[in-house]
C-alpha positions in Angstrom: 0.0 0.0 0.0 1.1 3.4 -0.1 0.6 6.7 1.6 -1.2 9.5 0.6 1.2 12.5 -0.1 -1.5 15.3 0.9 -3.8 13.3 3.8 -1.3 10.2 5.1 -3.9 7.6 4.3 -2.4 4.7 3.7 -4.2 3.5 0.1 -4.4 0.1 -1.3 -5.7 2.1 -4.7 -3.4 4.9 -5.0 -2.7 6.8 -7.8 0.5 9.1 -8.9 1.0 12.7 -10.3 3.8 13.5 -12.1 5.1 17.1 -12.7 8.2 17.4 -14.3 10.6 15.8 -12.1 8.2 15.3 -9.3 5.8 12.7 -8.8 3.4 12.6 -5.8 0.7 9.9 -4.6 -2.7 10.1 -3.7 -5.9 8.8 -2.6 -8.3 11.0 -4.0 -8.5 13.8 -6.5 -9.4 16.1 -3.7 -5.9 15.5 -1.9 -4.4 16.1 -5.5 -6.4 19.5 -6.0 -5.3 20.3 -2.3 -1.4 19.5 -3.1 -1.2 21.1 -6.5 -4.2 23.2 -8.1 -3.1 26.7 -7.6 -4.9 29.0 -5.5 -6.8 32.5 -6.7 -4.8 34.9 -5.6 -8.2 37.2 -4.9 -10.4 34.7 -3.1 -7.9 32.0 -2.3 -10.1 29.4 -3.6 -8.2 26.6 -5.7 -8.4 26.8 -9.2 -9.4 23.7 -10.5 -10.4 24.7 -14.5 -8.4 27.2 -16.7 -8.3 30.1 -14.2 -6.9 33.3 -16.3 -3.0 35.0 -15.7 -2.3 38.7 -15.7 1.7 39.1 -15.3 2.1 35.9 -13.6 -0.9 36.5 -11.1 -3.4 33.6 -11.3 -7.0 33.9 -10.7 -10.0 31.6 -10.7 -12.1 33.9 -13.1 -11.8 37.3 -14.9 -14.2 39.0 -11.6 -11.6 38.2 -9.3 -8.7 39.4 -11.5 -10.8 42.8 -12.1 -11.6 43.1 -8.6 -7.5 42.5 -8.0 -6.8 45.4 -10.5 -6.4 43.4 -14.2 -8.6 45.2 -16.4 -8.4 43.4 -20.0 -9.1 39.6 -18.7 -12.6 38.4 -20.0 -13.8 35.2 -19.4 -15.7 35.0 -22.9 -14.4 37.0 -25.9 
């Protein structure tokens, strides 16, 4: 079995992520989406879809960008 890298739980069905020259295992995609989706940096909820970038900033949707300052994100074009 293995353990779970975000939770501990030891798994008998794990599953593993790799990123670049990192792998990690999980449990559950929740524990994955805890370890590695980035976060909003507005309302600091994880960004689990496409999220939009201004100068490196990430956001879960163009309202939070705006709200943060961006002005030409859209979420539609």
């Amino acid at each position: 079995m293995a353990r779970c890298d975000t939770c501990g739980n030891d798994y008998d069905k794990p599953f593993v992520v790799t990123s670049g020259t990192a792998s990690y295992t999980f449990d559950s995609f929740e524990c994955a989406i805890q370890k590695l989706a980035p976060t909003c940096s507005h309302c600091k909820c994880r960004i689990i879809g496409h999220g939009v970038e201004d100068d490196g900033t990430w956001y879960c949707c163009a309202n939070c960008a705006r709200k943060s300052g961006a002005r030409d994100l859209v979420d539609r074009s």
